[in-house]
C-alpha positions as CSV (number, residue, x, y, z in Angstrom):
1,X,163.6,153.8,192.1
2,X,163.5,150.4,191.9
3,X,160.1,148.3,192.8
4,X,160.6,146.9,196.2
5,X,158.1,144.3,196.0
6,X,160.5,141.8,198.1
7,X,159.1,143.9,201.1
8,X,155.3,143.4,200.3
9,X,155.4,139.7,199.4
10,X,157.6,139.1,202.3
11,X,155.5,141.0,204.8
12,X,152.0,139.1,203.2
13,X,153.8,136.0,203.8
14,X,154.6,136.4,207.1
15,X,150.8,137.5,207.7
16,X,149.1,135.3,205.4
17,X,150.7,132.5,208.9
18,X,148.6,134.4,211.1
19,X,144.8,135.3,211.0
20,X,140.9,134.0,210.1
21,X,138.2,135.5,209.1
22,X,134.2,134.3,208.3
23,X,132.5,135.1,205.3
24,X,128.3,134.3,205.3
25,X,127.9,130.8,203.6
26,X,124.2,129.5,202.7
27,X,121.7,129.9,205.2
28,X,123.5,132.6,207.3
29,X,126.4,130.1,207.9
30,X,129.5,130.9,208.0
31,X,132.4,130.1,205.8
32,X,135.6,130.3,207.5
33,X,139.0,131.4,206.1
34,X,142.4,131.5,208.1
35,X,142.9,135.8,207.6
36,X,141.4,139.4,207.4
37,X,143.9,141.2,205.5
38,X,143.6,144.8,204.9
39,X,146.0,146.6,202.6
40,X,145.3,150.3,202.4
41,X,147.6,152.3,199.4
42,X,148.5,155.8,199.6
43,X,147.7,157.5,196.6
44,X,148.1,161.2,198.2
45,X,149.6,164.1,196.4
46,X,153.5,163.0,196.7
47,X,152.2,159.2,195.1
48,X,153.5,159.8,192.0
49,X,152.9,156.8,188.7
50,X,156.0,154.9,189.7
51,X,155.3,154.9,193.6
52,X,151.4,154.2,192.9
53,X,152.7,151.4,190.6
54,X,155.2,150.1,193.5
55,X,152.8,149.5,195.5
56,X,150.2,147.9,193.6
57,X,152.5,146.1,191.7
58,X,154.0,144.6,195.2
59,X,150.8,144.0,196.6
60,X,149.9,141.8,192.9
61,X,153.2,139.9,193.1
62,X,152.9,139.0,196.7
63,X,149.2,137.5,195.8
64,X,151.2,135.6,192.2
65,X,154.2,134.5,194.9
66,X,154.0,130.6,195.1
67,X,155.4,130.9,198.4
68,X,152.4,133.4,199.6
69,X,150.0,131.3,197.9
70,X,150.9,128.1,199.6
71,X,151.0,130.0,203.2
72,X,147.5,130.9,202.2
73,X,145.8,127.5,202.1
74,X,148.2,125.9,204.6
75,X,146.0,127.3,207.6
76,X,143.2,125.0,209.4
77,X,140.5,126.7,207.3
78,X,142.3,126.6,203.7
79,X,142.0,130.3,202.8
80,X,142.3,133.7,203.6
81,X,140.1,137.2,203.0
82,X,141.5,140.5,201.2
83,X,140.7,143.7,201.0
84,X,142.1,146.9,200.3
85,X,141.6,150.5,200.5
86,X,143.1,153.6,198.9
87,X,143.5,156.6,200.8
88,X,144.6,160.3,200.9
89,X,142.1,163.0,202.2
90,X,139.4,160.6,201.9
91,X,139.4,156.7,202.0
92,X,138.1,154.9,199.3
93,X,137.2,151.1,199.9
94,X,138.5,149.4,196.4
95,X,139.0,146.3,196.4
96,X,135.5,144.6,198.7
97,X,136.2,141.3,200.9
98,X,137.2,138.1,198.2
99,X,137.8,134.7,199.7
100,X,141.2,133.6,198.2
101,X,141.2,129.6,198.8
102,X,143.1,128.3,195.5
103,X,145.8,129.4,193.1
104,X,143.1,130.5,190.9
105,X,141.8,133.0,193.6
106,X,145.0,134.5,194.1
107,X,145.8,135.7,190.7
108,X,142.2,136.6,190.0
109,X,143.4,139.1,193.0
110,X,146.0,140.2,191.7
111,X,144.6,141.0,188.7
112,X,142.1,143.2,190.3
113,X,144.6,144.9,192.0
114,X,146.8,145.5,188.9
115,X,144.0,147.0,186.4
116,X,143.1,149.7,189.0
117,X,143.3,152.9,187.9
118,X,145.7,155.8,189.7
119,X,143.6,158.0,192.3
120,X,144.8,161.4,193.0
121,X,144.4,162.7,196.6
122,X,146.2,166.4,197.8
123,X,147.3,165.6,202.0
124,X,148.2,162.3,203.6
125,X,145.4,162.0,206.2
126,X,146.9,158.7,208.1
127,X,144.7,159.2,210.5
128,X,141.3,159.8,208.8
129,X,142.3,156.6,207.2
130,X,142.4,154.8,210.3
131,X,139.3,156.1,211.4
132,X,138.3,155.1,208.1
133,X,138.9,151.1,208.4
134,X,137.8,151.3,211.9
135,X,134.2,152.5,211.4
136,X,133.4,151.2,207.1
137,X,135.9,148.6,207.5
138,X,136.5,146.5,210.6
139,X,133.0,147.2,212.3
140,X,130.7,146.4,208.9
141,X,132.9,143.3,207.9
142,X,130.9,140.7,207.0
143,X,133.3,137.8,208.6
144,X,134.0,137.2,212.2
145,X,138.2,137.0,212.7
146,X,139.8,136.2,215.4
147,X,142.9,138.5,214.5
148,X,142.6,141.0,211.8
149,X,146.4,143.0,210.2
150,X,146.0,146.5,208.7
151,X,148.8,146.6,206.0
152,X,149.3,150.7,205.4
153,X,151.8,151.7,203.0
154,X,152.8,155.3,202.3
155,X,155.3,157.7,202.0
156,X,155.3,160.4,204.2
157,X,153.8,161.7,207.7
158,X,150.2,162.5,208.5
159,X,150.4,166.0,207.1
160,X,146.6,166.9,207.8
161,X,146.0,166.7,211.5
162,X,147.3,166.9,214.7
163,X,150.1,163.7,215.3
164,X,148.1,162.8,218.7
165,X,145.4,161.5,215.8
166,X,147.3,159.1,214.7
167,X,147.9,157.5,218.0
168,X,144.4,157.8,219.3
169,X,143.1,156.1,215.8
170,X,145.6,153.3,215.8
171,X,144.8,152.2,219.8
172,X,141.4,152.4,218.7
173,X,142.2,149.7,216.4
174,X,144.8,147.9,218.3
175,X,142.1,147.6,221.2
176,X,139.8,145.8,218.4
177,X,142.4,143.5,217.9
178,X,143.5,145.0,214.5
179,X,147.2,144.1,213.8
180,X,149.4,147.1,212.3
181,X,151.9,146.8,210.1
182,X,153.8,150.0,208.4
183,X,155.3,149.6,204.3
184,X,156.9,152.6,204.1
185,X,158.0,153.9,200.9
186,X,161.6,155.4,201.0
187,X,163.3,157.2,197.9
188,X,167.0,157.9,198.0
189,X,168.1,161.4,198.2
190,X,164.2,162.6,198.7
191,X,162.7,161.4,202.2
192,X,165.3,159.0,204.2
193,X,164.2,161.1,207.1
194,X,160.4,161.0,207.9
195,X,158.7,163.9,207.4
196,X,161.0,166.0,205.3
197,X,159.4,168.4,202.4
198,X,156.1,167.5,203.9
199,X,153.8,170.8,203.5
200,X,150.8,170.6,206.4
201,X,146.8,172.0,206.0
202,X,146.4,174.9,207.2
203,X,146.4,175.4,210.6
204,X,148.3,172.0,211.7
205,X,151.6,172.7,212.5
206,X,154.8,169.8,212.4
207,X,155.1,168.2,215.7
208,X,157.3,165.4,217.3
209,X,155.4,162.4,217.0
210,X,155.9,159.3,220.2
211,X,154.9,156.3,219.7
């Protein structure tokens, strides 16, 4: 499998266009930044070394990508705020809010992205994660954004609770102004179709899913 990291700089370029976000400054004032971007990483049981490294290694190229960098300080307020989570059963904030204003800032990024260490979950609980960044991420962060994006990348299908989860969690979000955006990872000959060889908790059953 080769890295696709074309499809996670392209994606944080076309968000890095969008958002702001407020970080406290001195004296409780704020300092302002042009986005709230959230990238949260599957590292569930399926997440093996080379899919973990795809997307970190992505998510590190797309913060080095002069193009992405440039997008980054081009907004009114010269900067944007990152953060990222790692999920599987349980959600794990990683990488805490960093202003990223300068080229400087970027790679520093990326390099704390690329010397984490691989986290082994079992089930892919999409929506505990969502739940997750709603209540310890998007109601206790410490900026004020007018338009925050939740990058999730993954590959496979909530396999841990009921599909109608999923859709409750994410309008939670969407109704907070929280922005979406789906990286999934696909592997040739192993899951082109959604779902397939996913094995579910106990008790939770595979289910069409509408969204």
């Amino acid at each position: 499998m080769k890295l696709m990291d074309i499809s996670f700089r392209s994606s944080l370029f076309a968000l890095a266009t969008m958002l702001c976000l407020v970080l406290p400054g001195k004296a409780g004032a704020p300092v302002e930044v042009d986005t709230a971007l959230i990238v949260a990483v599957d590292v569930s049981d399926s997440v093996n070394a080379e899919r973990y490294q795809l997307q970190m290694e992505g998510i590190a190229r797309a913060l080095e990508d002069q193009d992405v960098i440039n997008a980054l300080m081009s907004g009114p307020r010269g900067g944007i705020g990152f953060a990222l989570v790692e999920w599987a059963d349980t959600s794990e904030f990683t990488v805490p809010w960093r202003v990223i204003r300068s080229l400087e800032d970027a790679l520093k990024a990326a390099a704390v992205v690329r010397a984490l260490k691989p986290k082994k979950g079992e089930h892919t609980c999409v929506s505990r994660m969502l739940s997750f960044i709603r209540e310890s991420v998007v109601y206790n962060l410490p900026i004020a954004a007018r338009r925050t994006v939740l990058d999730v990348s993954g590959d496979g299908i909530d396999n841990c609770q009921d599909p109608k989860n999923i859709i409750e969690e994410r309008d939670s979000l969407v109704r907070l102004g929280v922005q979406i955006n789906g990286l999934p990872i696909i592997v040739a000959g192993e899951n082109e179709i959604v779902g397939a060889g996913a094995y579910r908790a106990p008790g939770f059953g595979l289910a069409p899913l509408s969204i």
